[in-house]
N, C-alpha and C positions, 0 to 999 in steps of 0.2 A: 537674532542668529539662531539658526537650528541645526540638528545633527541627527542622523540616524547611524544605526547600529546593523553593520552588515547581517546579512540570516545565515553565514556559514561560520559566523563563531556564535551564536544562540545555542546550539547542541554542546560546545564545550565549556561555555559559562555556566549552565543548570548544572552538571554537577562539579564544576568548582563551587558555586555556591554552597549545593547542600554540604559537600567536606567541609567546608567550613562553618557549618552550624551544628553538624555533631560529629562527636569528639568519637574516633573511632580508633583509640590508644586502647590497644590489648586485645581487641576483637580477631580471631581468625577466621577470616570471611570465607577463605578457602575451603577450611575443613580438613576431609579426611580421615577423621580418629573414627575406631572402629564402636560405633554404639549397639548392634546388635549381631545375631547369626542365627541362620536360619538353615536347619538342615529337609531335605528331601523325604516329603509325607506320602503314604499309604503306597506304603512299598509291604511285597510279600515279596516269599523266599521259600521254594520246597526244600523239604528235609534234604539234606544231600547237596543244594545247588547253591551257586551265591548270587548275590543282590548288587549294584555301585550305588553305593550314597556318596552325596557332594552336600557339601557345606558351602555357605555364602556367607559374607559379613554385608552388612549396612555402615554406610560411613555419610559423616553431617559436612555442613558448608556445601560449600559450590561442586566439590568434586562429588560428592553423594548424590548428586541431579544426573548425571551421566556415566557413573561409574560403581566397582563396587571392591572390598577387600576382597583377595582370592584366599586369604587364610591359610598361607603355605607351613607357617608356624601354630596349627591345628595338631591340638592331640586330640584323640577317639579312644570315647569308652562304652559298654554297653551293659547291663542292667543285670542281666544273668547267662555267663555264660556255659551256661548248662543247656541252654534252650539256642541261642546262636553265640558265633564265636567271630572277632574280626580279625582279617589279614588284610594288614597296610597293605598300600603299593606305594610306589616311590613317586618321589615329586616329580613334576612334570618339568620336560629340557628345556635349557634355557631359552630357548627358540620361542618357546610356549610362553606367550604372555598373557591365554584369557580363560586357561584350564582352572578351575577353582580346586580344594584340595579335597580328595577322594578318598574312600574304603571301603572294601570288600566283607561283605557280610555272609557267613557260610553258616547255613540253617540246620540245627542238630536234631532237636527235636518240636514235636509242634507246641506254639505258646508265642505269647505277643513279649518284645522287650523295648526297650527305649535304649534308643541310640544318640549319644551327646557329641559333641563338636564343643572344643574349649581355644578360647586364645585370648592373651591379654586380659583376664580378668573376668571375661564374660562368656557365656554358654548358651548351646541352643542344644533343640533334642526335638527328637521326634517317635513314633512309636512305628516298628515294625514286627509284621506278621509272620510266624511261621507257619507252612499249612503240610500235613503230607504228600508223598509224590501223589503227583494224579495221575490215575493210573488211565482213566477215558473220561470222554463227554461223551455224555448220549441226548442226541439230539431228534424229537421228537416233533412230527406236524400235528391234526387235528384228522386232517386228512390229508393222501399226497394227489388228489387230481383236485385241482382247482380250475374257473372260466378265468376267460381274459376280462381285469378287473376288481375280481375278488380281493380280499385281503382276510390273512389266516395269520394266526399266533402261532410260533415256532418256541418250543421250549426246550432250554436246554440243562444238564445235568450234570455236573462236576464230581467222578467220582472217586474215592481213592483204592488202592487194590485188592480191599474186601469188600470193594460194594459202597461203604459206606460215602454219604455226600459231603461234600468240603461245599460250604456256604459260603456267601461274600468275595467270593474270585473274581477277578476283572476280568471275563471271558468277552472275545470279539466277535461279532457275525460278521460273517458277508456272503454274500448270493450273488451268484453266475446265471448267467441264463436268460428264459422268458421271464423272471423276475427282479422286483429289485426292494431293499430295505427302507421301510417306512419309520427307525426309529429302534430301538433296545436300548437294555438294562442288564444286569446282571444274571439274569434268568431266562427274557426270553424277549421276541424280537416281531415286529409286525413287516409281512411280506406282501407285496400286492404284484399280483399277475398285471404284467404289460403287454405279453406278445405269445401267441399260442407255439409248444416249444416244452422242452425240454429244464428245467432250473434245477441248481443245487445249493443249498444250506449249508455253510462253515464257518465252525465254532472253534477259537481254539482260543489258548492259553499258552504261553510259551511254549514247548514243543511237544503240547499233548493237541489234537484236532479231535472233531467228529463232524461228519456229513451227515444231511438227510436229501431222499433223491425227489422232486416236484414233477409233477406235468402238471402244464397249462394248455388247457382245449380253447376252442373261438367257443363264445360265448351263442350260445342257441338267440335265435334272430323275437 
């Protein structure tokens, strides 16, 4: 005499079996405690303006695969406040269930500080910058007539309101026009002529810009 075993209870017998081979008394498989926190890196801040940094927790088991602590029970502190200085802001409505906990960083004078995020026991930090007000970018070509095709190095200059340069600024291009951007850095940006035409070069950083003005000719046969 024989007997098979239906295939739509095989998926709930494999794991009856393994529960019952290991003992899984005192395990929280779920999770959720907070193992780490991570706050918000290579942030600046001009003298005078503020910054938002945001904190995150890390949490283990099952719910740390899809989720994360918001850290609403976060205190902030910061390294020296001679150089920047923090102003809370308030917790987020209760409406809000996926805002993580915030604060405003007002930049005094220039100098790098580290800024911490604490809760339950453990801590994160990160370092920000302060830079002067920038007062322009100067934004400079090689030459401004270029063929359809070319491609030319545009540099640009962060400076503050004596001239002097402010280094390491996360300044943005973009180009309008018969051109378009093949790539930048911090400094400066590779353009290539598509379409003969008029283009312009703009550089900015939060609410400081500079332009430079391009022609593009058809390229001689």
């Amino acid at each position: 005499m024989s007997f098979s075993i239906p295939r739509r209870i095989i998926p709930l017998a494999v794991p009856l079996f393994l529960t019952a081979c290991v003992d899984l008394t005192g395990l929280d498989i779920a999770g959720g405690h907070l193992t780490s926190i991570s706050v918000d890196h290579g942030a600046i801040v001009e003298v005078g303006d503020t910054v938002r940094l945001s904190a995150t927790g890390s949490v283990d088991g099952i719910i740390g695969i899809f989720s994360y602590d918001r850290l609403l029970d976060a205190s902030w502190a910061i390294s020296d406040p001679k150089i920047a200085q923090l102003q809370r802001l308030p917790l987020p409505p209760q409406q809000d269930s996926s805002t993580p906990t915030q604060t405003l960083v007002r930049g005094l004078r220039p100098g790098t500080v580290t800024v911490t995020a604490s809760a339950r026991g453990l801590s994160g930090n990160a370092p920000l910058r302060v830079i002067p007000v920038v007062a322009t970018i100067q934004v400079r070509a090689a030459h401004d007539t270029l063929a359809v095709g070319d491609t030319i190095v545009v540099t640009a200059a962060v400076l503050d309101a004596g001239g002097a340069p402010i280094l390491g600024v996360p300044i943005i291009f973009d180009v309008e026009g018969a051109a378009q951007l093949n790539g930048y850095d911090d400094t400066s940006a590779r353009v290539v002529a598509i379409t003969a035409g008029p283009a312009t070069v703009s550089v900015r950083f939060r609410h400081a810009t500079g332009e430079a003005a391009l022609v593009v000719v058809p390229r001689s046969p």
